[in-house]
N, C-alpha and C positions, 0 to 999 in steps of 0.2 A: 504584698508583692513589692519589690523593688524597682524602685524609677527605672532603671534599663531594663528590666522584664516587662513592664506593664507599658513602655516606650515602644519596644518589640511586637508586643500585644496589638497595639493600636495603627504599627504598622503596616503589623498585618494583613486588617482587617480595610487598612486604604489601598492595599495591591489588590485587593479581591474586587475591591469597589472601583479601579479604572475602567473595568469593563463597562459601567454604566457610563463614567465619567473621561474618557480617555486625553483631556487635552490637558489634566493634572499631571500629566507622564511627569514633566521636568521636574516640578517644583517637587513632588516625591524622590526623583531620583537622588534633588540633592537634601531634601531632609536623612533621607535612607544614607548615604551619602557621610551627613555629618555623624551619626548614630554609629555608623560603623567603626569611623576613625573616634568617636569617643570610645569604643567598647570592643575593638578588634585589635588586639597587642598587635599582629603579624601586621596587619593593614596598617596601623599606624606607624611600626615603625617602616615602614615600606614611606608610604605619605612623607615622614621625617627625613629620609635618606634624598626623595627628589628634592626638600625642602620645599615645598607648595605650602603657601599660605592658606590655609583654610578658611578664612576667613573672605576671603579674596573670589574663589571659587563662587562663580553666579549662574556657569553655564555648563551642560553636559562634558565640552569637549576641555571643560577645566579637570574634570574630577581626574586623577592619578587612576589608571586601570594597571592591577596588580596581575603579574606574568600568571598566566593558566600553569606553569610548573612547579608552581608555590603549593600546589594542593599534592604533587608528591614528597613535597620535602616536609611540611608543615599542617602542622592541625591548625584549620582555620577556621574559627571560631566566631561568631561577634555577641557575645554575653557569656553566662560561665552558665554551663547545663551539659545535660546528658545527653549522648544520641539514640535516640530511639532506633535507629538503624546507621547502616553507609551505604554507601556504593562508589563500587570501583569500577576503573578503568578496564578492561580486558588485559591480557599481558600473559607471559610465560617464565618472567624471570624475577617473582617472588614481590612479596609486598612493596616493597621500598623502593620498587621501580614503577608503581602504579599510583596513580591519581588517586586521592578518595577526599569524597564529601559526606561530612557528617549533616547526618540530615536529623533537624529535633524534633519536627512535627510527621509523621510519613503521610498521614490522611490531607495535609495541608498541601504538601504534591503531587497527591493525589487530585484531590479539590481543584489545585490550579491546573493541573494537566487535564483531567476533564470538560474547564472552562474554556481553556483554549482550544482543545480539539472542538468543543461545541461551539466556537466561536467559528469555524471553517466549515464543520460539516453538519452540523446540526446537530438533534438530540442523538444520542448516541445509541437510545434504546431501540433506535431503527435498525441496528445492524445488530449480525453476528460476526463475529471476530477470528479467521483464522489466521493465524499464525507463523510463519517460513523462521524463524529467529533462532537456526542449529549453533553459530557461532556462540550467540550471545544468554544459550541456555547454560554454554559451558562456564558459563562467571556467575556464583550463585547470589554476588550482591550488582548484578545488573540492572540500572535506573529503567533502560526501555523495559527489562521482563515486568518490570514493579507497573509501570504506567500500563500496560495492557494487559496485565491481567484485574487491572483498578478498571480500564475501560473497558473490560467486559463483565464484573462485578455490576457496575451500575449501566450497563444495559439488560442484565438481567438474564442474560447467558452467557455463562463461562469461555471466558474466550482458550480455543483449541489451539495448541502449539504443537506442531508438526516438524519432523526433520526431513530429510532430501527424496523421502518416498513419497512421488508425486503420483503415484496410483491409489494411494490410501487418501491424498489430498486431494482426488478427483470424486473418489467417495462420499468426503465430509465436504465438498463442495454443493455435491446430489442433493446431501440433506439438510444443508443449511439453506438453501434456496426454496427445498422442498418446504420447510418451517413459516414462509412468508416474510422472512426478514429480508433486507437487505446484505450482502455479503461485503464487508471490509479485510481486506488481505493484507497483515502488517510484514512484507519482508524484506529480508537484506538484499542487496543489490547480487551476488552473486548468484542463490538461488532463484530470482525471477532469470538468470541470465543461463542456470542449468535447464529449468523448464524450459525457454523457449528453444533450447539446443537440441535438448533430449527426450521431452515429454510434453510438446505443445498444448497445450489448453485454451478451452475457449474461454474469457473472464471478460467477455462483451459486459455484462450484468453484476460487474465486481466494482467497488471503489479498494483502487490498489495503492498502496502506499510502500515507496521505498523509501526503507532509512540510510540508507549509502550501505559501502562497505562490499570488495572486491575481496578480500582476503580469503585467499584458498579457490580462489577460481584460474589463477594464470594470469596472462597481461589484461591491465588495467587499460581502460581504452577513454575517450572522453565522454564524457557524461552526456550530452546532446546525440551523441554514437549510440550510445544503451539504449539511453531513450526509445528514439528512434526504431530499434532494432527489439526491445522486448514489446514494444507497442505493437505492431506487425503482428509480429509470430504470436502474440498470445489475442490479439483482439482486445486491447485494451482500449477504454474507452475513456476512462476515469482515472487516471497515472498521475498522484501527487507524490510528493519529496518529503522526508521528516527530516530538519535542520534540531540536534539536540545533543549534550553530552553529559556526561558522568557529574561535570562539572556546572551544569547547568540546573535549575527547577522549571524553565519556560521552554516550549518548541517553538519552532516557528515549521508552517506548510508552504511547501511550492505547488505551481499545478502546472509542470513538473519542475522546472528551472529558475522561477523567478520568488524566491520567498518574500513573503507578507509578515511581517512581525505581530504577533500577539499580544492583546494589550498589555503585557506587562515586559515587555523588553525593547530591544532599542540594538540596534546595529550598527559604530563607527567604524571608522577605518583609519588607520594611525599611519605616517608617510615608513616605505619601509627600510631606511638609511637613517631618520630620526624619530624614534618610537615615541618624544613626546608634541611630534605634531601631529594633531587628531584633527578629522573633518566630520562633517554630519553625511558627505558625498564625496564620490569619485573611488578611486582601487587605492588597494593597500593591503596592511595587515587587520584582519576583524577583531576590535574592540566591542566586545558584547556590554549593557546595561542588562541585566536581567533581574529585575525589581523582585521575584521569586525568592531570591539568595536572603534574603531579609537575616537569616542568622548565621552566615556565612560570610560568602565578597559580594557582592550584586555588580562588581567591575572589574572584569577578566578580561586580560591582553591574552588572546587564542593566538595559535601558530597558523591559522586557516586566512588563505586569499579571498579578499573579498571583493566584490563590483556593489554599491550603495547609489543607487537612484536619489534622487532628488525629494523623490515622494515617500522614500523611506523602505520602500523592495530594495532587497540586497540577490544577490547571486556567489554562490561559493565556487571560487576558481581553480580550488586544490589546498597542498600544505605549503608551508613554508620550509626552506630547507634549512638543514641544522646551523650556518649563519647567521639564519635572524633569529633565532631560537637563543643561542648564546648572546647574542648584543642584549636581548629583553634582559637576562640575566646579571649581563655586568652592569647593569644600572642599580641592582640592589648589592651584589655580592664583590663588588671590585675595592 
């Protein structure tokens, strides 16, 4: 095996290990960190063009976070291998407008999305898994479809995906209850927000989990609004938040607003007039670490507003609008 294969190897095997160890986050971040800019073309010459001395870099808010739109332009790589799979972005107007991340290991985000989710909720084998996820069934290399139906694989029943017919989902409700599990209900923001409109239910005994995502419901309203208002009409008791992208390997959970970062990620926030000053706190633009990326970038400037606590809970405030989307840009391409 090759020094940068068996480098990657041993990487690996120390993101999986913060869970026991979590106060290793940094000094990982910036091993992983060097590893990349030795063995990622894209990244390095991205690294090159800010001119950042690498060597110089001791502390997170040093490292260079490469623009989250580099993954539609660019296969981003960090070693020379196969993809065992991708996934994309959702979209309608053809590859080359859509994000993708070549993923080399698929069981290994698996593995790490497992740990995180059992890092918030427990063993996972406690529940049955239903499913609301009509948008994101229609994209066949969709990262969320792949993690739950992985979390319902290792609980040990198949987790059910359902579309907007919440008569048939009051049925497999009956009988997954009836089975003595526990019920976890993975869906997008929109369909908890048709149910409560148009087909209220009672999900008092559910742990619900919304992954965002208004599209194809009408106006957008604030997120503390929905909350609020699918809580109520459906009796919810148990309403967390999935924080996670295409472009991502790691989730983070809210309960329901304020997310917790999973050991293996890490949430800055960059000022949004100069994209290279970064904080560990305060609002801005969200600068992701996500230590998962291991043969990818593990350091993505995202177009997402962030609120970052002190303690390291962030809160997502919305997008950014196509302004700061191009300034990210002309730092590599001008």
């Amino acid at each position: 095996m090759k020094d940068a294969e068996l480098r990657g190897e041993e990487l690996r095997l120390e993101v999986l290990g913060l869970q026991q160890n979590p106060s290793a986050f940094e000094a990982l971040a910036l091993k992983i960190f060097r590893y990349q800019y030795a063995h990622n073309p894209v990244y390095q010459s991205f690294v090159h063009y800010l001119k950042t001395d690498v060597c110089a870099v001791q502390r997170l808010e040093e490292i260079p976070f490469l623009p989250i739109s580099f993954f539609k332009t660019f296969e981003i790589k960090t070693g020379d291998w196969s993809s065992e799979t991708f996934f994309m972005t959702s979209g309608t107007t053809g590859k080359a407008n859509r994000g993708t991340h070549h993923i080399r290991y698929l069981d290994f985000y698996h593995r790490l999305a497992t740990a995180l989710f059992e890092q918030q909720f427990g063993p996972v084998s406690q529940f049955q898994i239903l499913a609301l996820l009509p948008h994101y069934l229609e994209n066949p290399h969709s990262s969320l479809i792949s993690m739950v139906r992985a979390l319902g694989q290792h609980s040990g029943s198949e987790a059910v995906f359902l579309g907007l017919d919440f008569e048939e989902f009051g049925l497999r409700l009956k009988q997954a209850t009836a089975g003595g599990k526990k019920v976890l209900v993975f869906s997008v923001s929109y369909a908890l927000m048709e149910m409560a409109m148009n087909a209220p239910l009672d999900l008092c005994d559910c742990v619900v989990i919304e992954t965002g995502g208004m599209k194809g419901f009408g106006r957008e309203m604030p997120k503390a609004e929905m909350v609020e208002y699918i809580s109520k009409r459906l009796n919810i008791k148990n309403l967390y938040s999935e924080y996670g992208m295409t472009e991502m390997m790691s989730q983070a959970y809210a309960r329901p607003l304020e997310f917790e970062p999973g050991f293996s990620m890490r949430l800055l926030v960059r000022d949004m007039h100069d994209p290279l000053e970064v904080r560990q706190k305060g609002r801005g633009l969200a600068n992701l670490i996500d230590l998962g990326n291991i043969f990818t970038c593990s350091f993505i400037a995202t177009d997402d507003l962030a609120s970052c606590s002190p303690q390291g809970t962030f809160q997502i405030l919305g997008r950014a609008g196509n302004a700061e989307l191009r300034g990210c840009n002309l730092l590599f391409m001008t």
